[in-house]
KOLFI-72712 format. One record per residue (C-alpha): residue in three letters; x, y, z. Coordinates in steps of 0.2 Angstrom, whole numbers, always signed. Each point is the difference from the previous one (the first is absolute). Layout:
N
r = Ala	east = X	north = Y	up = Z
...
This chain:
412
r = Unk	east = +0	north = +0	up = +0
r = Unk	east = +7	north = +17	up = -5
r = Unk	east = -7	north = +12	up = +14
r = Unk	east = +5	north = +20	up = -6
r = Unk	east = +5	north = +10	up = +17
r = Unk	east = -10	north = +16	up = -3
r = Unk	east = +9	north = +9	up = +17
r = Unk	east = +0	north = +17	up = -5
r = Unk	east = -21	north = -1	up = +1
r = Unk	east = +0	north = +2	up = +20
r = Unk	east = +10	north = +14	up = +12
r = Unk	east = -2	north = -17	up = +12
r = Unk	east = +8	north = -11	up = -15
r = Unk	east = +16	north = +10	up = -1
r = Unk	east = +12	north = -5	up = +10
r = Unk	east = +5	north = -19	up = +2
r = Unk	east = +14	north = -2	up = +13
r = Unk	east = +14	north = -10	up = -4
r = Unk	east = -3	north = -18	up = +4
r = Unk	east = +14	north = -6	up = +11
r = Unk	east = +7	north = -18	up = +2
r = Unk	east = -10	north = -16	up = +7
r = Unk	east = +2	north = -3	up = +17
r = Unk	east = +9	north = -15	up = +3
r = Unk	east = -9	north = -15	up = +8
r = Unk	east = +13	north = -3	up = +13
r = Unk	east = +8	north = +15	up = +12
r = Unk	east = +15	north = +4	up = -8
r = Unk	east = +12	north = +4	up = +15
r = Unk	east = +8	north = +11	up = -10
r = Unk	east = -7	north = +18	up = +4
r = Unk	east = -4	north = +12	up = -12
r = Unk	east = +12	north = +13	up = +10
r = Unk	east = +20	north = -1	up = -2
r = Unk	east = +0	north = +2	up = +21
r = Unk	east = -6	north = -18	up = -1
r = Unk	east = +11	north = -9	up = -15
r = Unk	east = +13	north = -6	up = +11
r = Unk	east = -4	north = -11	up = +15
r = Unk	east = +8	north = +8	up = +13
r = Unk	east = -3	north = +1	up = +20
r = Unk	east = -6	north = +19	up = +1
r = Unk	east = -2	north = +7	up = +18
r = Unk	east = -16	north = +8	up = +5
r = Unk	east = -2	north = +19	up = +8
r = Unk	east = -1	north = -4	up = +19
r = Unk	east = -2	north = +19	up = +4
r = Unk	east = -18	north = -5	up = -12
r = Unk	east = -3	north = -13	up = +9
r = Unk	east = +3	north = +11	up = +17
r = Unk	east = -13	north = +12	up = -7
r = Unk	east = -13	north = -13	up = -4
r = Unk	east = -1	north = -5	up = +13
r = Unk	east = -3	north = +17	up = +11
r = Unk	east = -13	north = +4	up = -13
r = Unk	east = -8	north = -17	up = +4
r = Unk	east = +1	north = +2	up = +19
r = Unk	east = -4	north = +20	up = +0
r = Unk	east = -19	north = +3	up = +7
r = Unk	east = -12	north = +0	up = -14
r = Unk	east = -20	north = -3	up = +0
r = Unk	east = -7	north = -14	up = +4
r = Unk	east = -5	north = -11	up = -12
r = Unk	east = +11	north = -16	up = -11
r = Unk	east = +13	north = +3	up = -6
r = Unk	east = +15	north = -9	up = -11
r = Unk	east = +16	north = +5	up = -8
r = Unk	east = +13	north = -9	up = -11
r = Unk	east = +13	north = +5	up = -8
r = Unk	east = +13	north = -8	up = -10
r = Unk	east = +17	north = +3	up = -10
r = Unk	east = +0	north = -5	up = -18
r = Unk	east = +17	north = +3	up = -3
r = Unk	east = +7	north = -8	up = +15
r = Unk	east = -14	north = -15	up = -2
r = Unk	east = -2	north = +4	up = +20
r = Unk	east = -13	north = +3	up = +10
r = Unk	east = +2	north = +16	up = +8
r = Unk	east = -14	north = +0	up = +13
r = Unk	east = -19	north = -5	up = +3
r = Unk	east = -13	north = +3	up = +15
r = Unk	east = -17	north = -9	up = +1
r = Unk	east = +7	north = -3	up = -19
r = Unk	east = -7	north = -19	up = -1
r = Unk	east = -18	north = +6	up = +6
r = Unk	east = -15	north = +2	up = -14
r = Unk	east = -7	north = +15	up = -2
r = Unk	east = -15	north = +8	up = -13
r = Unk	east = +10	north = +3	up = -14
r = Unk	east = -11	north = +12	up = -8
r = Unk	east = +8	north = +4	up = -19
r = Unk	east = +17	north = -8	up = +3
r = Unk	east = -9	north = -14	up = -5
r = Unk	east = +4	north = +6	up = -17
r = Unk	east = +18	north = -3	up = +1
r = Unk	east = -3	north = -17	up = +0
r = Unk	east = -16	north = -1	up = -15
r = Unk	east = +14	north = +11	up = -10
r = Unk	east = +17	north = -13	up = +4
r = Unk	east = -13	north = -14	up = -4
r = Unk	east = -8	north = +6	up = -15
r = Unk	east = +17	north = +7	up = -7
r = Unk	east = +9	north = -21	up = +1
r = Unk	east = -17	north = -7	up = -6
r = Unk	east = -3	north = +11	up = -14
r = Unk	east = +17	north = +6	up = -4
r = Unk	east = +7	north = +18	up = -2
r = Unk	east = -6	north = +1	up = -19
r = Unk	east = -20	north = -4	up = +3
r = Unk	east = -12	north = +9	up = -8
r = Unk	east = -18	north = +3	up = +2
r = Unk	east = -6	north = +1	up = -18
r = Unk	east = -19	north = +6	up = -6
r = Unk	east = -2	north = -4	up = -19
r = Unk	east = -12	north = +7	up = -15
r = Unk	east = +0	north = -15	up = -12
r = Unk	east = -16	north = +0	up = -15
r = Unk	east = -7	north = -11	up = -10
r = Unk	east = -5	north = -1	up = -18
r = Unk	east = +3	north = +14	up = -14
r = Unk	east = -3	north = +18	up = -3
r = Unk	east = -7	north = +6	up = -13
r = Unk	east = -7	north = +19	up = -5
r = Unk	east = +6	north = +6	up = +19
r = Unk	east = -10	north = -14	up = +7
r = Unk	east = +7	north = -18	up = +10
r = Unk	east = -11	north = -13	up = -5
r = Unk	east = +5	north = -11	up = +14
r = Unk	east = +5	north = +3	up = +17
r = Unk	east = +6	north = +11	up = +15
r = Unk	east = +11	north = -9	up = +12
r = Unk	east = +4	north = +7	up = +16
r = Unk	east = +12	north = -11	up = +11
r = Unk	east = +4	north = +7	up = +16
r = Unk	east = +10	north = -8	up = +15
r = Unk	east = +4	north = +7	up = +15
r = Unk	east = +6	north = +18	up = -1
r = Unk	east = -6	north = +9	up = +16
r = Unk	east = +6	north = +17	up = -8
r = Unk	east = -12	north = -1	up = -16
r = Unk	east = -12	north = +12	up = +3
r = Unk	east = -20	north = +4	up = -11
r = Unk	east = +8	north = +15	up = -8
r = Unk	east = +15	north = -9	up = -8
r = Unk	east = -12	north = -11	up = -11
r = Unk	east = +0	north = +15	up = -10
r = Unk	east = +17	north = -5	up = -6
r = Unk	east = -7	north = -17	up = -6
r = Unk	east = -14	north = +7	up = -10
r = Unk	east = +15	north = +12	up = -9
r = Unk	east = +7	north = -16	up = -4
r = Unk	east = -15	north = -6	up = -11
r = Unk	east = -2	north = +17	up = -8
r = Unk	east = +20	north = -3	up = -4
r = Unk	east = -4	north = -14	up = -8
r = Unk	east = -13	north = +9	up = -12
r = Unk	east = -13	north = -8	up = +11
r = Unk	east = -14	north = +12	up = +4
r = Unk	east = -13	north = -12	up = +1
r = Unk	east = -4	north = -19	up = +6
r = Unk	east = -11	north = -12	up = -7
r = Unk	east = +3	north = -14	up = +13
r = Unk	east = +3	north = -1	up = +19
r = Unk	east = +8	north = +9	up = +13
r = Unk	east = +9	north = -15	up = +10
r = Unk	east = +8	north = +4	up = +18
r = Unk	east = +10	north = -14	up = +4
r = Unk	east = +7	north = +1	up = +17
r = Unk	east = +5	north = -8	up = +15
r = Unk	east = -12	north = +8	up = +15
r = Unk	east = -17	north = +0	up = -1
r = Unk	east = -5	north = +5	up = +16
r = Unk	east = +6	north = +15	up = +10
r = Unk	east = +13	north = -1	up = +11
r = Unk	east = -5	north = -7	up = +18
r = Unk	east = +7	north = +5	up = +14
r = Unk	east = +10	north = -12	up = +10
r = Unk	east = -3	north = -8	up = +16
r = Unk	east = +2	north = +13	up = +14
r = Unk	east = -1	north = +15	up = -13
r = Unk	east = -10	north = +14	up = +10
r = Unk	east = -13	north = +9	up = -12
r = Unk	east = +6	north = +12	up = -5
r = Unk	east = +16	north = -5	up = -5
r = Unk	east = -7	north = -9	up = -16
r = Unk	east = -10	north = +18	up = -6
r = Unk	east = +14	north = +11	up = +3
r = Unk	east = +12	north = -9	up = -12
r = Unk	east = +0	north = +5	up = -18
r = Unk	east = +0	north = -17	up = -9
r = Unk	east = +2	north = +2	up = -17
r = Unk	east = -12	north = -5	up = -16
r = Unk	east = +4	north = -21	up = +1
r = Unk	east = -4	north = +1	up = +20
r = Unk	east = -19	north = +7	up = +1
r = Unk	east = -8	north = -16	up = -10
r = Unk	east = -7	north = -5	up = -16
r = Unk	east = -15	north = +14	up = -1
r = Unk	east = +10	north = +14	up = +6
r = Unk	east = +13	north = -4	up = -15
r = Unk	east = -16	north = -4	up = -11
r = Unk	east = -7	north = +18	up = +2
r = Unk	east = +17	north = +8	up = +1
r = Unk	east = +6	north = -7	up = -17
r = Unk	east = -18	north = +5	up = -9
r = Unk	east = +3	north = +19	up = +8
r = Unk	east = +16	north = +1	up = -7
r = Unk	east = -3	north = -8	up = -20
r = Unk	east = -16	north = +9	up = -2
r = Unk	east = +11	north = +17	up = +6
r = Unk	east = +12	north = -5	up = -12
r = Unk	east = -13	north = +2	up = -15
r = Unk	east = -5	north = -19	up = +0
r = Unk	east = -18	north = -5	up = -2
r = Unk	east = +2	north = -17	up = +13
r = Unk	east = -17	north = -8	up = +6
r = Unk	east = +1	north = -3	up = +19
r = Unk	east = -5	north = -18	up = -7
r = Unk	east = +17	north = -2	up = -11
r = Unk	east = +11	north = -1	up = +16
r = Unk	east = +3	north = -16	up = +5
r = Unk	east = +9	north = -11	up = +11
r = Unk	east = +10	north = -13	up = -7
r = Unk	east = +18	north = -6	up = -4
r = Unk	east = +11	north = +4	up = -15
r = Unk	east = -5	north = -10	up = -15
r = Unk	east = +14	north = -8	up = -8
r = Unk	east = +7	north = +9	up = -15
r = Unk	east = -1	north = +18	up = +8
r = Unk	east = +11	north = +13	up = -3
r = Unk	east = +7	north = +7	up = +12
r = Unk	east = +1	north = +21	up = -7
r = Unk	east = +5	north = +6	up = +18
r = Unk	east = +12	north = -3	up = +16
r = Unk	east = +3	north = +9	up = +15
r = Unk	east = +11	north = -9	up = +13
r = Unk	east = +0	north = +8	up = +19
r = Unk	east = +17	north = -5	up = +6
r = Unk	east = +2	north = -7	up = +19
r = Unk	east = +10	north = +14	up = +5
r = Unk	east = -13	north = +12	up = -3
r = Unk	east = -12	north = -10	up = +14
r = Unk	east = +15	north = -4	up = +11
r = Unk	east = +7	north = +22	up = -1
r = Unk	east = -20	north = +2	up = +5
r = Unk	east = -2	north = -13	up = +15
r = Unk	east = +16	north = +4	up = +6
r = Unk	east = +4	north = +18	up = -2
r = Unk	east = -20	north = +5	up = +3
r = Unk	east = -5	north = -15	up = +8
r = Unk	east = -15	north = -4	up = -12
r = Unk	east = -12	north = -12	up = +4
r = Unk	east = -5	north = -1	up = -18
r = Unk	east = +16	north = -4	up = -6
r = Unk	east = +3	north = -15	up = +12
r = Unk	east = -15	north = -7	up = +0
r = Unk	east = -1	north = -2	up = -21
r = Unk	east = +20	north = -6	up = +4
r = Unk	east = -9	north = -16	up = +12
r = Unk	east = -13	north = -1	up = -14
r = Unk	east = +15	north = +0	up = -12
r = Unk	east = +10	north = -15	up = +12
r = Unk	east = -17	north = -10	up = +3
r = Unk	east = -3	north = -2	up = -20
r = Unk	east = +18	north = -5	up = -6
r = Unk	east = -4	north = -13	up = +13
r = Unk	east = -18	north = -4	up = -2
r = Unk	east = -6	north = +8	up = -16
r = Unk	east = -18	north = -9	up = +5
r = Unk	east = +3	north = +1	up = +17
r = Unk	east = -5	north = +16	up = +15
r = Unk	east = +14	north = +11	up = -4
r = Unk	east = -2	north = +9	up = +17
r = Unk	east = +3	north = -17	up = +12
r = Unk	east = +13	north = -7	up = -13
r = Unk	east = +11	north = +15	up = +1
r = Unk	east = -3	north = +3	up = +19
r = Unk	east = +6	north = -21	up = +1
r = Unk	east = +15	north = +4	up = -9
r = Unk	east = +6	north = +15	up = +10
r = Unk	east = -3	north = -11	up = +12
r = Unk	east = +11	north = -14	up = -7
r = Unk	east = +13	north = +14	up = -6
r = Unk	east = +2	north = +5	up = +20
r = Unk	east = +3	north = -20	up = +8
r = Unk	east = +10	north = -4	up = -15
r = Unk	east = +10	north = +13	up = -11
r = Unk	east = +3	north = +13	up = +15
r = Unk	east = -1	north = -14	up = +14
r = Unk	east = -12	north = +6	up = +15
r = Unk	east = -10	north = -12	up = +5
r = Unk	east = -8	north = +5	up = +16
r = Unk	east = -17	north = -2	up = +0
r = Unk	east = -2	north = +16	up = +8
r = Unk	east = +0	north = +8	up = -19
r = Unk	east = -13	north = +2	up = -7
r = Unk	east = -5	north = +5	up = -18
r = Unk	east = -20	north = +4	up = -7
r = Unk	east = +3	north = +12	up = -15
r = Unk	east = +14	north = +7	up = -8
r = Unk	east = -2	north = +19	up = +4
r = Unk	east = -2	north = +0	up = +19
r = Unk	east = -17	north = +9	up = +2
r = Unk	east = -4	north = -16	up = +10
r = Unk	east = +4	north = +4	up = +19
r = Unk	east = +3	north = -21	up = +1
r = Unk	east = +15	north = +2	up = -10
r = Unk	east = +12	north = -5	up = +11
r = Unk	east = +20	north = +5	up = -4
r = Unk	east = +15	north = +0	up = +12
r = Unk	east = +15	north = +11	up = +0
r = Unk	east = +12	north = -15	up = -4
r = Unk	east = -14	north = -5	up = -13
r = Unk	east = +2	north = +17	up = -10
r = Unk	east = +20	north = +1	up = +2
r = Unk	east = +1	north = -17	up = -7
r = Unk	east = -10	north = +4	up = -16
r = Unk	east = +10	north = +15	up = -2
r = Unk	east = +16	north = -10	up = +4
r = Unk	east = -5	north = -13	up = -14
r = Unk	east = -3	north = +14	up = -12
r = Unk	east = +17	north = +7	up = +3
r = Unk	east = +9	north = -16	up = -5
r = Unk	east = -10	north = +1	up = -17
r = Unk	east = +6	north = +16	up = -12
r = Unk	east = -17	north = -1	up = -10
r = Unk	east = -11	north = +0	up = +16
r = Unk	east = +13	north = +12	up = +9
r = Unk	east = +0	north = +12	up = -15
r = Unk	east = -22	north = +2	up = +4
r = Unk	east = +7	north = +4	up = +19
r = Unk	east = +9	north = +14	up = -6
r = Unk	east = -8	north = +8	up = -14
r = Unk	east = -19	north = -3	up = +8
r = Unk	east = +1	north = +3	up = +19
r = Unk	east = -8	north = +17	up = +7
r = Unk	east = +16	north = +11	up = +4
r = Unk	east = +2	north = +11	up = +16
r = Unk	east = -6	north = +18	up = -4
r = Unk	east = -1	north = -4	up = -19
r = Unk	east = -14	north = -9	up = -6
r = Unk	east = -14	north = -13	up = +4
r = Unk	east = -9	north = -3	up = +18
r = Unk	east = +19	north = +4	up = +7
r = Unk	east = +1	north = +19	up = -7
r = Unk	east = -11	north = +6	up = +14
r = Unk	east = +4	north = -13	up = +12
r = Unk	east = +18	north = +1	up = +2
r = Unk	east = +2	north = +18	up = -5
r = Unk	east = +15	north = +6	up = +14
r = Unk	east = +14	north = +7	up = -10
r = Unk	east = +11	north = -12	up = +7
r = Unk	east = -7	north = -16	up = -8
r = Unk	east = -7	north = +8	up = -16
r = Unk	east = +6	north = -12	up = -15
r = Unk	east = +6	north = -14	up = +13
r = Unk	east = -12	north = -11	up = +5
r = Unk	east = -6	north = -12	up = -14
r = Unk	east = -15	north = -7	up = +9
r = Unk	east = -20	north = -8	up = -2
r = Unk	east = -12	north = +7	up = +12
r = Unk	east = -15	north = -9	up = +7
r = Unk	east = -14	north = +10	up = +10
r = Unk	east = -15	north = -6	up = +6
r = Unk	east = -12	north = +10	up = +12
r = Unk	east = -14	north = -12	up = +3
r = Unk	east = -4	north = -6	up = +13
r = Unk	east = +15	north = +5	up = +7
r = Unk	east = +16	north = +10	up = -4
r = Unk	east = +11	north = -11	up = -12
r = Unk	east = +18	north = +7	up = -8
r = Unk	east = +12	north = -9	up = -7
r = Unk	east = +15	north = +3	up = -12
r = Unk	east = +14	north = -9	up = -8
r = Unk	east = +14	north = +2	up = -12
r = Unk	east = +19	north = +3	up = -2
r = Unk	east = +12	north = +14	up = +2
r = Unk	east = +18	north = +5	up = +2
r = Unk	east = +8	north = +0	up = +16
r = Unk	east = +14	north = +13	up = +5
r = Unk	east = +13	north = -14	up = -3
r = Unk	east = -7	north = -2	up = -18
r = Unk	east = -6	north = -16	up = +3
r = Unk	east = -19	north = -4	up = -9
r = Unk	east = -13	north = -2	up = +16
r = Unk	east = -17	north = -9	up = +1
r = Unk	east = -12	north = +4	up = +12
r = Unk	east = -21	north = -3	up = +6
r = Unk	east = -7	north = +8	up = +13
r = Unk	east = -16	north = -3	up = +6
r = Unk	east = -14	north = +5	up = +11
r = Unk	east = -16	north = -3	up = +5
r = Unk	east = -15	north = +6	up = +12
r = Unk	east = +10	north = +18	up = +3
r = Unk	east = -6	north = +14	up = -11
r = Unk	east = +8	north = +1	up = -19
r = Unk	east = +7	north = +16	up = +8
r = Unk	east = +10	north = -5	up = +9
r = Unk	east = +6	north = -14	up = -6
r = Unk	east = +6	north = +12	up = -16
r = Unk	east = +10	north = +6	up = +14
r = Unk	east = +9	north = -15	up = +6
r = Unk	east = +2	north = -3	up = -20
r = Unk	east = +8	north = +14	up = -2
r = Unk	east = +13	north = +0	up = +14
r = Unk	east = +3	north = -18	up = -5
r = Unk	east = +5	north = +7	up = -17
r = Unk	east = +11	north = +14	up = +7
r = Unk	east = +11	north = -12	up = +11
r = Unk	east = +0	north = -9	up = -17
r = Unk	east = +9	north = +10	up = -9
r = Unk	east = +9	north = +11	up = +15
């Protein structure tokens, strides 16, 4: 089949990013840093360690607390309190959906919506088919199926004398997941393949009939692709740009399409929701190797306050990350930054750790107070640092606070 790439029809289709190398299927011990190349006994900062554990042991409110930290370039520990004890996880759990959707699906996957038709064209006119395939593309949104209808007109197509087929993957609206509160379902912006099979119906007729298409409500089907289509339009959505979202921004949207995305590689058939939440399940007890059953994992976005993550749990992703330059290359380019950009810009905006804390943030505040962050920086010694801290049942406040005097003794 000779699909024709017709890019330059969206603003959204523009730019691709560079697809990077496949993840390997075994941890290559071999990090992606030079500090790391040679296998050398490096000494850890026990002036940090001195400070961690003052800021551990200073008066804070009450409430749990946890704390882990780790060297990457010694491959040391560097100190821990409370650091084996499961806590809400709130969006950290998006660290581990990202790590395990990147080695299941590989750094070069694509989430691809296609135009094919059938049949000829004649005198401006298909006599055949309209094919729409969609997959699972959370960032397609109503007004972009403009763009398809400009594809047919590019075509010489400006009428159709056959069906309109959408052929997709969901055909009911997203659900929430178990433990989900209410509103957490309506306030999330799920794009045109998430909101079911009548919503895309109405939204597809809206936008060919405003392109200058005269399309029946009853000439839009559902179906699947006939053999012998032609496909006249690709757009691929790369992983990075889901990963930069649920990461940096910490969208809901974006993970949860990237569980969808894990659950039908490995079931297409099959309840994409519990099979990817099965997998990240498997990906903790056997890739990252935490098997206390204190962890506990119900969605991939952490809206659900049953999520249940430990400090050691989140260092460990982000230490099997580091040994792995395709995963630890996502780290760097698609954490929040200190004082820069995503939930960390306003979070951690002192002047003294603006641009040095690479981190996820997690925030909860129902039923009670839950704040979590994780991710790496440098050290004074110009050793690479991993850290999570957690807390729980304190306000989000103050825990911010304890975040950010951890972060300062980080990188005093």
């Amino acid at each position: 089949m000779n699909a024709k790439h017709f890019t330059h029809i969206l603003p959204l289709f523009l730019i691709l990013a560079t697809a990077l190398q496949s993840c390997s299927s075994k941890q290559n011990k071999k990090s992606g840093n030079s500090e790391t190349a040679q296998k050398v006994d490096v000494a850890i900062d026990k002036n940090l360690q001195h400070r961690l554990d003052s800021f551990a042991h200073a008066p804070r409110p009450k409430g749990l607390f946890g704390v882990y930290v780790y060297d990457l370039t010694a491959d040391k520990p560097v100190y821990g309190n409370n650091e084996r004890e499961s806590q809400p996880s709130a969006s950290c759990m998006k660290l581990l959906c990202g790590v395990a959707g990147l080695k299941l699906l590989g750094t070069n996957y694509t989430l691809d919506t296609k135009l094919y038709t059938t049949g000829k064209v004649a005198n401006d006119t298909l006599y055949g088919d309209v094919i729409f395939q969609g997959g699972l593309d959370p960032q397609l949104k109503p007004e972009d199926l403009k763009a398809f209808a400009g594809i047919l007109k590019h075509k010489g197509i400006k009428s159709v004398k056959g069906r309109y087929i959408l052929d997709v993957l969901l055909h009911e609206p997203v659900k929430a997941e178990e433990h989900w509160y209410p509103w957490d379902l309506t306030i999330s912006q799920f794009g045109l393949f998430y909101r079911g099979e009548d919503y895309l119906k109405r939204q597809f007729l809206q936008a060919m009939n405003a392109a200058g298409f005269r399309v029946a409500q009853n000439q839009i089907v559902m179906g699947k692709k006939p053999k012998g289509a032609h496909c006249v339009f690709l757009f691929r959505r790369h992983i990075n740009k889901l990963i930069q979202r649920m990461w940096k921004n910490s969208a809901n949207t974006q993970s949860t399409a990237l569980l969808y995305a894990i659950g039908h590689k490995l079931s297409p058939q099959g309840n994409y929701a519990q099979v990817g939440v099965n997998y990240l399940r498997q990906f903790l007890h056997e890739r990252i190797g935490m098997r206390d059953t204190s962890l506990v994992i119900h969605d991939g976005c952490g809206l659900c306050t049953h999520n249940h993550l430990s400090p050691l749990a989140l260092c460990s992703i982000i230490r099997y990350a580091y040994h792995q330059p395709a995963l630890w290359s996502y780290f760097r380019r698609f954490l929040a930054v200190s004082g820069v950009d995503g939930t960390l810009r306003g979070e951690l905006n002192d002047p003294r750790l603006k641009g040095l804390i690479h981190g996820k943030t997690g925030t909860l505040s129902h039923p009670w107070g839950i704040s979590t962050l994780a991710g790496y920086c440098k050290s004074s010694n110009g050793h690479t640092l991993c850290f999570a801290i957690m807390d729980c049942q304190m306000s989000v406040l103050d825990a911010r606070v304890l975040q950010r005097n951890l972060c300062r003794e980080l990188v005093k």
